[in-house]
C-alpha positions in Angstrom: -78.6 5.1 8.2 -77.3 8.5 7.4 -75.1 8.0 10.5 -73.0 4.3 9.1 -72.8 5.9 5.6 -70.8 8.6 7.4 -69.2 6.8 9.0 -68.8 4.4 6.0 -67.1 7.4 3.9 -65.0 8.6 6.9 -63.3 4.9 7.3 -62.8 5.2 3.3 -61.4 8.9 3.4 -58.9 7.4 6.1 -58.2 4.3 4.6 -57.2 6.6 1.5 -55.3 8.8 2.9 -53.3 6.4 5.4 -52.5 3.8 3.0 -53.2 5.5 0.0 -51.3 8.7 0.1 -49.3 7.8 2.8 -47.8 4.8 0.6 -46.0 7.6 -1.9 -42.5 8.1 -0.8 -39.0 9.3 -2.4 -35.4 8.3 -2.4 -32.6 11.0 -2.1 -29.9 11.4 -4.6 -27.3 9.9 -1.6 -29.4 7.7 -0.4 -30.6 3.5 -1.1 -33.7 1.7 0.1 -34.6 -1.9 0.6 -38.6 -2.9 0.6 -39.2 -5.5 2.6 -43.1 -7.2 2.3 -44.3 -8.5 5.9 -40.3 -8.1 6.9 -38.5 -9.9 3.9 -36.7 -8.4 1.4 -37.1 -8.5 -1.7 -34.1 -10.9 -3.2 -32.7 -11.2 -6.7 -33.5 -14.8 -7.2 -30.7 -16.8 -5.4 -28.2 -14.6 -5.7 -25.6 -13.7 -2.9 -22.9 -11.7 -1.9 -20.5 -14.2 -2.7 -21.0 -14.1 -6.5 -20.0 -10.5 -6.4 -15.7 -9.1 -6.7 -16.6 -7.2 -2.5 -16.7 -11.3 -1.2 -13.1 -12.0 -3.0 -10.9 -10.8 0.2 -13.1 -13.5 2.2 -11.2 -16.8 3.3 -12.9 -19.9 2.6 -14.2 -19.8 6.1 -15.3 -16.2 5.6 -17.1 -16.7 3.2 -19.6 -19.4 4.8 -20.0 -17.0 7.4 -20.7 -13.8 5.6 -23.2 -15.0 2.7 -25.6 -12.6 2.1 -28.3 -12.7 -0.1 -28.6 -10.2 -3.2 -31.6 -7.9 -2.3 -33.3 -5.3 -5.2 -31.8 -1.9 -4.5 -34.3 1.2 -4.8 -32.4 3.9 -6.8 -33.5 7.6 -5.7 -36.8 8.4 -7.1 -40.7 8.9 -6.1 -42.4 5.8 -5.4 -44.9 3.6 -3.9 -46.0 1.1 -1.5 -48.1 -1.4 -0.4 -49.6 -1.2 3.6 -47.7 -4.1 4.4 -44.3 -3.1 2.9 -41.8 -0.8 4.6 -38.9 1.0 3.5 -35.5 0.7 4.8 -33.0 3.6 4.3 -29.2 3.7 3.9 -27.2 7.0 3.7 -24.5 6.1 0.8 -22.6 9.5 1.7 -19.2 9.0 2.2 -18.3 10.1 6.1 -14.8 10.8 7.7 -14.9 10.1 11.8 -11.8 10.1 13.9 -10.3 6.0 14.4 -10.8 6.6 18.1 -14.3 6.9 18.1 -16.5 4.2 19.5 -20.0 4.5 18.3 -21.4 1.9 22.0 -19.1 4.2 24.4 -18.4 7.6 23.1 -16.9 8.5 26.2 -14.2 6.0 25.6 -10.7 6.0 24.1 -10.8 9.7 25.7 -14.2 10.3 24.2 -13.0 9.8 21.0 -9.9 11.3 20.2 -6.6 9.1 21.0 -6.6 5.2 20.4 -4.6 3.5 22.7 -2.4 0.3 21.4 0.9 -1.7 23.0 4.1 -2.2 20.9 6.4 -5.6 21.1 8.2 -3.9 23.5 5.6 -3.3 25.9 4.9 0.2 25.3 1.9 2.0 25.7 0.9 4.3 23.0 -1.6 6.6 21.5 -2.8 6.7 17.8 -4.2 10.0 16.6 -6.0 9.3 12.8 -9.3 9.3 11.1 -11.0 7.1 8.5 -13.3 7.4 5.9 -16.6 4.9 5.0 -19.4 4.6 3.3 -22.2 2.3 3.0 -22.1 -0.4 0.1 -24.8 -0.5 -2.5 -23.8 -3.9 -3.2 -24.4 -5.7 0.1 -27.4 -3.2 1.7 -28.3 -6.6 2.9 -25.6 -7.1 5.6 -25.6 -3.4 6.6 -29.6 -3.0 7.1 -30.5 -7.0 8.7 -27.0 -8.7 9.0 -26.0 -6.5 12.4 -27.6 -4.5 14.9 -25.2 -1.7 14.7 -22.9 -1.5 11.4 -20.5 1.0 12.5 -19.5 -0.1 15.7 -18.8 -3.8 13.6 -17.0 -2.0 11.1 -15.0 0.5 14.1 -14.3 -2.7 16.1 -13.1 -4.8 13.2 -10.5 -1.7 12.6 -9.2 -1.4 15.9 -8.5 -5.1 16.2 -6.9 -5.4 13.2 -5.0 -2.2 14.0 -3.6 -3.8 17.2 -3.1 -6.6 16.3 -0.3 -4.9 13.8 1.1 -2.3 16.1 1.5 -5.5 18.5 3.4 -7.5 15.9 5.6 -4.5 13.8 8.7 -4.8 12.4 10.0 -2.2 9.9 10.7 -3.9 6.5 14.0 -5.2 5.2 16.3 -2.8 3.3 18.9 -2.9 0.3 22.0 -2.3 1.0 25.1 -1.6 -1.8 27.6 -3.9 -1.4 31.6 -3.3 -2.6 30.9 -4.5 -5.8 27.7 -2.0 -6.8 25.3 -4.8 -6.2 22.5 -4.9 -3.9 22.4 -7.2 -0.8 20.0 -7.8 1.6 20.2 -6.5 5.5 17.8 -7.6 8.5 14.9 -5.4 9.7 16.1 -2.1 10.3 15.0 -0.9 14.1 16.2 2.3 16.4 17.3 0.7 18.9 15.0 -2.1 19.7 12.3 0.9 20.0 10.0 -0.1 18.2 7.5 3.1 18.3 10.5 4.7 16.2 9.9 2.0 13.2 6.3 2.6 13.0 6.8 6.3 12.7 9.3 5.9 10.3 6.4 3.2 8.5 3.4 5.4 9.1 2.6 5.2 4.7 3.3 1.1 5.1 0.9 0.9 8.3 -1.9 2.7 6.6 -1.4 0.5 3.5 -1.2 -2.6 5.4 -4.9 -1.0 7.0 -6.2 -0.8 3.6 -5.5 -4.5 2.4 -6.9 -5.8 5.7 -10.4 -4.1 5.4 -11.0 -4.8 1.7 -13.5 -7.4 3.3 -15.3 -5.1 5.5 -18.0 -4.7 2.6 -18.7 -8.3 2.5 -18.6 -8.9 5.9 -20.8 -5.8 7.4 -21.9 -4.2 3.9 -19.1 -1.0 4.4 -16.9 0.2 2.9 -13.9 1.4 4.5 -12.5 3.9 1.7 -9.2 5.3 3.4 -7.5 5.0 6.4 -5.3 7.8 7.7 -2.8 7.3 11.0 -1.4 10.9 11.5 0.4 10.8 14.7 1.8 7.9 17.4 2.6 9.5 21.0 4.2 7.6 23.7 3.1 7.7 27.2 4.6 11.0 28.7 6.7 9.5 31.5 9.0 7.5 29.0 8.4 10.5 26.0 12.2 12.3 27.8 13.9 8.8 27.8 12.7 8.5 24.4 14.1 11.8 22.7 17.6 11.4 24.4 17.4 8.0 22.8 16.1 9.4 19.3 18.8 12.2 19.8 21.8 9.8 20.6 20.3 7.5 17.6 20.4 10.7 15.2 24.3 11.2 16.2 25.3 7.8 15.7 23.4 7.7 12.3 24.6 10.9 11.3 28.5 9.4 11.9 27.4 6.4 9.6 26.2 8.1 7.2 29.5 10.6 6.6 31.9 7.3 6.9 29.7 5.1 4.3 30.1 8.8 1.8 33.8 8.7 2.4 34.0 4.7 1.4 31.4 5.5 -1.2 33.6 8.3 -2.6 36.8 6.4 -2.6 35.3 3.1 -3.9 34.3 5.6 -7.0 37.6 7.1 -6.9 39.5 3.9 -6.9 37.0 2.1 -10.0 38.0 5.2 -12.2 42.0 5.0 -11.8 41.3 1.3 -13.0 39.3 2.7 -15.4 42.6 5.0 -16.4 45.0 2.5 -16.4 42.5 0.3 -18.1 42.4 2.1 -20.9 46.3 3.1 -21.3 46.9 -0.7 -21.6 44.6 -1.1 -24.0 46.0 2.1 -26.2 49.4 0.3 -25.9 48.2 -3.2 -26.8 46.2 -1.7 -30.1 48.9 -0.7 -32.3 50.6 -4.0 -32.0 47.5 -5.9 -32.5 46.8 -4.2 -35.7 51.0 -4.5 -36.7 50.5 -8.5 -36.1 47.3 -8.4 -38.4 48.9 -6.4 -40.7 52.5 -9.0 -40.9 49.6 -12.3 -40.4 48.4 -10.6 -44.0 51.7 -10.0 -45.9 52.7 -13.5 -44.9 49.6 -14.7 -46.6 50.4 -13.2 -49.9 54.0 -15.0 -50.5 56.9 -16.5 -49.2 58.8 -13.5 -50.1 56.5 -10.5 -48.8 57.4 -10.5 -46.0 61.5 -10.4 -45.9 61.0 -7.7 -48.3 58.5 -5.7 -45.5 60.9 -6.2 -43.1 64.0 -5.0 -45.0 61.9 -1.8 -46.1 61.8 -1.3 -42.8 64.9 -1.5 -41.8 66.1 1.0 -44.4 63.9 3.3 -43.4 65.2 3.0 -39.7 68.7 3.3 -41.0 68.0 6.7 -42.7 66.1 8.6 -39.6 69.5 7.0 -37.8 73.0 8.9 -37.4 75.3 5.8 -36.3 74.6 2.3 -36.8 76.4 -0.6 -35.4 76.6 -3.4 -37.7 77.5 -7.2 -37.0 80.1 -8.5 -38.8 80.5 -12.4 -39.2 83.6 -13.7 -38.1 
């Protein structure tokens, strides 16, 4: 007897302490939690991902795809559970990790430090950068039971995209000034038909055009991909000679260019201001006889007579400032 009741109170001091203490447990500040009961989590009614602004870059065939239920999100705090619930944790810290880095193969892409992409033209090249993720709070879903491994989604869904825009670059079309101060139009601008030259010349449009295209990274793998940073694009050593005599003949040429548009430039400027000059002596000639023919259009108005008497005044006046006049006598 005395041998089952302590047996009896060591099962209950053990069920106590494994399910009973053992159920308290506590949130970080950068850290979210799911609960899942018997491995479901817990949903806000029928909610999903696609009622929320992250599902908004999705397509329409995105967003079949990548609908994810709204779960309840545990905020950091002390808490507790039930024996047959379990706590999943997320890290919401914000983390910075080099673009070559592949999270299946870190020995790849030379263990993580240059990403290697091909150009229109065919060349080989090597991306030096690093981006900056976090988890999202608003689809914990996708991140903690959509995939198996987030981050190499997330890595892999970059370096395609990437690719797939180093593959197809062309450096955006540029204003000109025409002759006549107005803007026009040219085609893309390119160094040569080398095109590693336009993306380093685009680097700020490239990592822009990286930004736009991962806005649905949250949706589809619950991160967030908060800034992406492409700080350096080497070509492949043996053509990296051919390349800077190119760059160096391309810099002559431009240079040459650029001093013959400044001397049109200046001349164009030069030329519009002695218009400007003559311009403005006509116009100082034409304004006294505009006003004298307002001025004769006004005595005209005011009598027949006015007027022959204006014009005779004047002609006195002429004759006194004169030392000979010459005088037509009627035959």
């Amino acid at each position: 007897m005395g041998i089952a009741f302590a047996a009896g109170c060591g099962f209950i001091a053990w069920f106590f302490v494994r399910f009973g203490l053992a159920g308290f447990y506590i949130i970080d500040q950068n850290e979210r939690a799911v609960l899942t009961s018997f491995g479901r989590a817990e949903r806000l009614e029928d909610a999903t991902t696609l009622d929320l602004p992250i599902s908004d870059a999705l397509d329409n065939d995105e967003k079949e795809r990548y609908s994810c239920p709204q779960v309840r999100v545990i905020q950091p705090g002390f808490y507790w559970k039930f024996p047959w619930q379990q706590v999943h944790r997320a890290s919401i810290a914000t983390t910075t990790m080099n673009m070559a880095y592949d999270p299946v193969s870190p020995e790849a892409n030379d263990h993580g430090t240059v990403l290697e992409a091909v150009t229109k033209d065919q060349l080989n090249i090597g991306l030096d950068g690093q981006i900056r993720f976090r988890v999202s709070e608003l689809n914990l879903y996708a991140y903690l039971f959509g995939v198996k491994h987030p981050l190499a989604h997330v890595m892999g869904y970059f370096v395609s995209v990437l690719r797939e825009r180093i593959a197809n670059f062309e450096s955006p079309q540029t204003g000109a000034i025409s002759v006549d101060g107005t803007s026009a139009v040219t085609g893309p601008v390119t160094d040569f038909g080398v095109s590693i030259n336009d993306l380093r010349k685009n680097l700020r449009d490239l990592n822009e055009h990286m930004d736009r295209e991962c806005q649905s990274s949250a949706a589809r793998y619950g991160m967030v991909l908060d800034a992406s940073l492409i700080t350096g694009i080497d070509p492949p050593p043996e053509v990296e000679s051919a390349l800077a005599a190119i760059n160096t003949a391309h810099n002559q040429v431009s240079s040459d260019i650029s001093l013959a548009q400044a001397s049109a430039d200046q001349r164009i400027v030069q030329s519009r201001r002695a218009v400007e000059i003559e311009t403005l002596k006509a116009q100082a000639e034409i304004e006294p006889l505009e006003r004298m023919a307002t001025q004769l259009a006004e005595l005209k108005a005011r009598g027949p007579g006015v007027l022959p008497a204006y014009v005779r005044n004047v002609r006195m006046s002429l004759f006194e400032r004169s030392e000979q006049a010459i005088i037509e006598v009627p035959a």
